[in-house]
N, C-alpha and C positions, 0 to 999 in steps of 0.2 A: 789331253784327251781323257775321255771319262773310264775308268776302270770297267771292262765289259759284261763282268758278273755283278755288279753295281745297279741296282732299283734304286729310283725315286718315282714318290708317286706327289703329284701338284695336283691340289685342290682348289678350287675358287668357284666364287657365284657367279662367273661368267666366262665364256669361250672365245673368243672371235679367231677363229682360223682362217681367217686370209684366201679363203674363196670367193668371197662375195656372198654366202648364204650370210642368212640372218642368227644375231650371234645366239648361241646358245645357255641354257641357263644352269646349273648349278655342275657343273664337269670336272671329272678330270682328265691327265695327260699323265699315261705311265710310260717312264724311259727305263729303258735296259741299256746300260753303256752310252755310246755316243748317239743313239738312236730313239724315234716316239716309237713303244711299243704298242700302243691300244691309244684312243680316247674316244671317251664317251659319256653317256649323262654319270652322277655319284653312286645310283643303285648299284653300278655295274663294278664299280670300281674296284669290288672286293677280288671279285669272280675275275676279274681282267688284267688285273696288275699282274700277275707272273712271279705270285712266290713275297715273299716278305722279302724287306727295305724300309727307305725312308719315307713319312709321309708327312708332306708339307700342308697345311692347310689356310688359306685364304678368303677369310668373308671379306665381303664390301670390296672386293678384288676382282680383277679382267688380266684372261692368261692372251698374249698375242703371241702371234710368231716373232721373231727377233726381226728388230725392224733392220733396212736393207738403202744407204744410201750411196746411188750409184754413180754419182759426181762429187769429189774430193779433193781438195788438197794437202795434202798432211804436212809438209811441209812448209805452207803457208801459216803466218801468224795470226791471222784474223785482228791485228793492228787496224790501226786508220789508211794506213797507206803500205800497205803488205810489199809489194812490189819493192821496194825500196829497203825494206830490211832483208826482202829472198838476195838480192843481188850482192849483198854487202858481207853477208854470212858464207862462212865455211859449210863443206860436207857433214863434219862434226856436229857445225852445231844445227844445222839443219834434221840430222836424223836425230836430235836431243828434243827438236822440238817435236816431230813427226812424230816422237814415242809420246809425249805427252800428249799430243791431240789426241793420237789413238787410244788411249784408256780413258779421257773426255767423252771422245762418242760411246768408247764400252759403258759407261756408265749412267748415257744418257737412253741405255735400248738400245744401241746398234750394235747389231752383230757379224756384219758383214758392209764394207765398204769399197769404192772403186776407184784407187787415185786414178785421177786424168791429167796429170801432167809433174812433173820434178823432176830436180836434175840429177845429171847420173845415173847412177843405180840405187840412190838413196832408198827410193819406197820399195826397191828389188831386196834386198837389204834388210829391211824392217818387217817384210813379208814373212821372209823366211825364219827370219828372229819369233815372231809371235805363232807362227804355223808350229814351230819347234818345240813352242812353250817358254824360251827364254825368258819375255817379257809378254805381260797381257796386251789384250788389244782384239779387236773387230776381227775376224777372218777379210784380211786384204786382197786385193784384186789391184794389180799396179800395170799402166801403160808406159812410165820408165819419160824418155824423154817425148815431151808432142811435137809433132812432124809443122815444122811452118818455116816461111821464105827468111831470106837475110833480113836484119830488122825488121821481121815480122812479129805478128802475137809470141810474146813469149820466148824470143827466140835466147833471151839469156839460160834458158833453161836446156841448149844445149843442142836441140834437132833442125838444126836449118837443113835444108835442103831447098835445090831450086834445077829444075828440068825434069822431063822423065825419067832418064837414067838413075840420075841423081837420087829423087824420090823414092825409086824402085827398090835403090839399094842399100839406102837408109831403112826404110821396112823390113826388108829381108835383117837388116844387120838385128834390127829391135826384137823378130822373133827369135835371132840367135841370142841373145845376151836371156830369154827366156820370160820375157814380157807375158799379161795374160791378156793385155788388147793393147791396139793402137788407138791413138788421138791424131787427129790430124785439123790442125788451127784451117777451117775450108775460108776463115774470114778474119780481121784485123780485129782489135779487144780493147776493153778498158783498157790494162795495166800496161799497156806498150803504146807511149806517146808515138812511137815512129811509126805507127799502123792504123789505119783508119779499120774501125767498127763493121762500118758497111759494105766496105770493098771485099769481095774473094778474091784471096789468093792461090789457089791451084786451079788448074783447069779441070774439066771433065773428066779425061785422059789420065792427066794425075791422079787426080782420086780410085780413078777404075785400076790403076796400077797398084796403088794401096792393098785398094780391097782385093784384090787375085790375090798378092802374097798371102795377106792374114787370114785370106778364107783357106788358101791352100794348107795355112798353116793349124786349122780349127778357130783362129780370133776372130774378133770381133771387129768391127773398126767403128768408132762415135768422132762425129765433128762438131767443134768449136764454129758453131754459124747464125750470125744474130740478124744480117742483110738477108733481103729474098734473093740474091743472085749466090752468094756463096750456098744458099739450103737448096737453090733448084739443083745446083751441080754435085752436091751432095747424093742428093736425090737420084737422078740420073745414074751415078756412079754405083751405085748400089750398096751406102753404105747403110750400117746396123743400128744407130743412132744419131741424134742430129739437137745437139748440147747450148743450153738459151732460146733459139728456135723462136727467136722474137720479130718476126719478118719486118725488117727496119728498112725505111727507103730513105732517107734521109734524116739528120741528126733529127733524135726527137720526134720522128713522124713516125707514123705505122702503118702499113699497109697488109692486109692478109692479102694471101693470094691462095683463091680456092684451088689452081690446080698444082700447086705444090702441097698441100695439106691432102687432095686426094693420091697425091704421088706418095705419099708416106703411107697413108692409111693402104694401098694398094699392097705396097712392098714390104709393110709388115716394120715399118721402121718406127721404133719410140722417140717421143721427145720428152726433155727431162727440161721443166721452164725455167729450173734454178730462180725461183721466184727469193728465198732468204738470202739471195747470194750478194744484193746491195738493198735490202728491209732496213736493218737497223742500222746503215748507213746512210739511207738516205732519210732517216729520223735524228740520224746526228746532222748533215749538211744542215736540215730544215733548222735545227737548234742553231747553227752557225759555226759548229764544227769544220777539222779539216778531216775530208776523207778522201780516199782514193778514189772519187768519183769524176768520169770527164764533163763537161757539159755538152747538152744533147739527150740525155739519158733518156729512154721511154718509159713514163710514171708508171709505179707497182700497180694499179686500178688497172691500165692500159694491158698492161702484161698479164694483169690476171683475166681480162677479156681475150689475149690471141687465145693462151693455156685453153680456155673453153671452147672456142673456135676451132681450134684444134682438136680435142675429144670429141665435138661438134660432126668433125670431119671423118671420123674413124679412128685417128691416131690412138694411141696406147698413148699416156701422159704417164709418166712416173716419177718419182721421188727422186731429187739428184738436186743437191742445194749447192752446190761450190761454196761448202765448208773451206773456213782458210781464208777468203776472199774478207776485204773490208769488213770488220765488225760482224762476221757469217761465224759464230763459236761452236765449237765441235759441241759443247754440251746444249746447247738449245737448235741445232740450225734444222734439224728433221724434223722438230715437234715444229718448227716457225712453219717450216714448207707444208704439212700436212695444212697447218690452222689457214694459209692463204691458197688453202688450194680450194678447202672448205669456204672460203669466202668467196671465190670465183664461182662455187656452184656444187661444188662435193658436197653429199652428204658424207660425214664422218666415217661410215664404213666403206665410202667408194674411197676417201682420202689415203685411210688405213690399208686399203685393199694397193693402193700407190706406191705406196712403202714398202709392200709384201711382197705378193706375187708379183705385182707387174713391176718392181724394181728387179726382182728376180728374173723374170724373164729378162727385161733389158740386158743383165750380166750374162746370161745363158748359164743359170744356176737354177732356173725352175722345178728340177727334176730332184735338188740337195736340199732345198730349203725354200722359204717364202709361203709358208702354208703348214698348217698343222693336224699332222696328217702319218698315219703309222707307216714305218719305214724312213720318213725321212729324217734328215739331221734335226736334231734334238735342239734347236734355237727357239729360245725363248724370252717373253718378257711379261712378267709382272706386276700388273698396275693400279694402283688404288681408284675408285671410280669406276663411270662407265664410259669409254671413250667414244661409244656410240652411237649416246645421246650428247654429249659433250667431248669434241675432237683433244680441247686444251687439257683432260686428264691422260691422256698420255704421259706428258713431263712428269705425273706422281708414280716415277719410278720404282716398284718397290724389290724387284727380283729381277735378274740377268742371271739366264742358263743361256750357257754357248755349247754345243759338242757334248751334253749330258751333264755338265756341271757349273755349279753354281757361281758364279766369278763377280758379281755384284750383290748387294744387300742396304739398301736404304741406302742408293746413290755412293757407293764406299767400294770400294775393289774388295774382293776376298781371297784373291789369288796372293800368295806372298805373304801373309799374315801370320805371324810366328804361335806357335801353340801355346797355349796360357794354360796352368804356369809356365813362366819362363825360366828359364830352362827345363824343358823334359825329362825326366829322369832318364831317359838314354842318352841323351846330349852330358848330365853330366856327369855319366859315369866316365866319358871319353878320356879326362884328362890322365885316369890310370894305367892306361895305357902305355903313354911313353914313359912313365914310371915304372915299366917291366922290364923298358929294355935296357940290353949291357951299357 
């Protein structure tokens, strides 16, 4: 956390605050502590900043908000065949890799991330580790283990459950252990051969027993549903998100169905189309590669027509790439998901605006971040270019502020970086110390 008497003041030829207005031109953004205190055009900046600090300045630069990806796996490898190394791995080293995806996304812009699914309490774990400061990393948001039948989606990951009671009380148990939402697999997934894609696996009833607990509890609940039978019941049940949302009737087929797409747009439910989450695997298969892909799959073109269909409809689309998954890398998977969202039909600041605010909303973080704007949390990003008029200058990362300070610089962590020269002159006066004693 940022020291609270602590000014910076960020300069750059360009704004985009994550409202959807149009970006603005030569601004800045003054923090006090962990907070934006003011921003506005450079005239102002003198008069508005609150006292001297530091002041950064960036030509040929665009300040965003810290971008916001709300489907993750941290403990996933982003290997060819992920699946297969989660099962085979310890807790240890599963939270050795999670640390390192986490400072991956921190460095690629993200500042705020939402596992959907690990086993344990692994990502419970690593939350609180980087909340603490221990180690760097995204401000985390972890759903702990996802809710799905006996060999079901994922069920190596620890949350089977099968009946209502059952259901009921696996929910309850996930908000005790302190979760910040549920996942609940509503349909069968790639990575689990004993599950079919298209089939739902909970009923109605189920889901609606979900959602009571987590809404009782303030959570969220987002479902794992790529078939149109597992999203209708989704849908119905009242849940908060609805994760893939590639309405699949049969392998490899597609079928929208308008009135489940108005069923979401009605209820206020996001879909997040996880479009990077098999991209550069399914550019490795076409090379002849092995990846963890089934056959069946609904081509990227195809899927970036429901995503539109769906904005089409009313839905909220947001930013959520299931990082982790096949060849999905924590450092490139949000910049992939904006650039194919922008292919499906975003202009670049509706893409960015994906990322931002309406990632944020999907988390129920709208009101802390996703937008840059005084009072809120002080997340920021950076970037050389205009990402504007060109989505793909995102990736020229050139600054990450998280919580009022500066934690990235030319894609490099700067958290943890020892003061040069090395040794400090207070470090090495230390060693006289135990030379005083008897």
């Amino acid at each position: 956390m940022a020291d609270p008497t602590e000014r910076l003041l960020i300069v750059a030829d360009r704004l985009i605050d994550g409202t959807g207005r149009p970006p603005r031109g030569r601004s800045f953004v003054a923090i006090e502590g962990d907070r934006i205190a003011a921003v506005g055009p450079i005239g102002e900046a003198e008069a508005r900043a609150g006292g001297p600090g530091r002041r950064l300045d960036f030509p040929a630069c665009t300040i965003l908000p810290g971008l916001i990806d709300s489907h993750v796996h941290l403990t996933f490898s982003a290997g060819p065949v992920p699946f297969e190394q989660l099962q085979a791995d310890s807790d240890a080293r599963l939270l050795l890799r999670a640390t390192a995806n986490a400072r991956a996304a921190l460095q690629a812009g993200v500042t705020t991330v939402r596992d959907l699914g690990a086993r344990d309490r692994v990502t419970l774990e690593l939350r609180d580790a980087i909340a603490e400061g221990t180690i760097p990393g995204p401000r985390v948001l972890a759903s702990g283990r996802p809710i799905t039948t006996p060999s079901g989606h994922c069920h190596f990951l620890g949350g089977v459950a099968q009946g209502l009671s059952a259901v009921t009380r696996l929910a309850a148990e996930l908000v005790e252990q302190g979760v910040d939402a549920i996942k609940v697999m509503a349909t069968g997934g790639n990575m689990t051969r004993t599950s079919d894609p298209l089939k739902a696996q909970f009923s109605t009833e189920e889901l609606r027993a979900v959602v009571r607990v987590a809404h009782a509890a303030g959570l969220r609940v987002t479902v794992h549903a790529r078939g149109v039978e597992g999203m209708r019941r989704a849908v119905e049940a009242g849940v908060d998100g609805i994760e893939h949302a590639r309405m699949e009737i049969a392998p490899g087929e597609w079928g929208f169905d308008d009135e489940v797409a108005r069923g979401m747009a009605e209820r206020g439910i996001t879909a997040a189309p996880t479009l990077a989450a098999s991209f550069r695997a399914a550019q490795a298969q076409a090379a002849g590669a092995k990846v963890g892909l089934r056959e069946g799959m609904v081509p990227i073109p195809v899927r970036q027509q429901n995503a539109r269909r769906l904005r089409e409809a009313g839905v909220r689309v947001v930013v959520g790439t299931d990082a982790g998954a096949a060849l999905a890398r924590f450092d490139e998977a949000v910049h992939v998901e904006m650039e194919l969202l922008v292919g499906a039909g975003w202009s670049p600041l509706e893409a960015i605006g994906a990322a931002t605010l309406d990632a944020a909303i999907a988390v129920g973080l709208e009101k802390e971040i996703g937008t840059v704007e005084p009072g809120k949390m002080a997340d920021l990003v950076v970037v050389r270019g205009d990402p504007a008029q060109s989505i793909s200058d995102v990736r020229q990362v050139l600054h990450v502020v998280q919580r009022g300070r500066i934690v990235a610089t030319d894609g490099q962590l700067t958290d943890g970086r020892r003061p040069l020269p090395w040794p400090s002159g207070e470090i090495a006066e230390r060693p006289s110390l135990w030379r005083a004693l008897p």
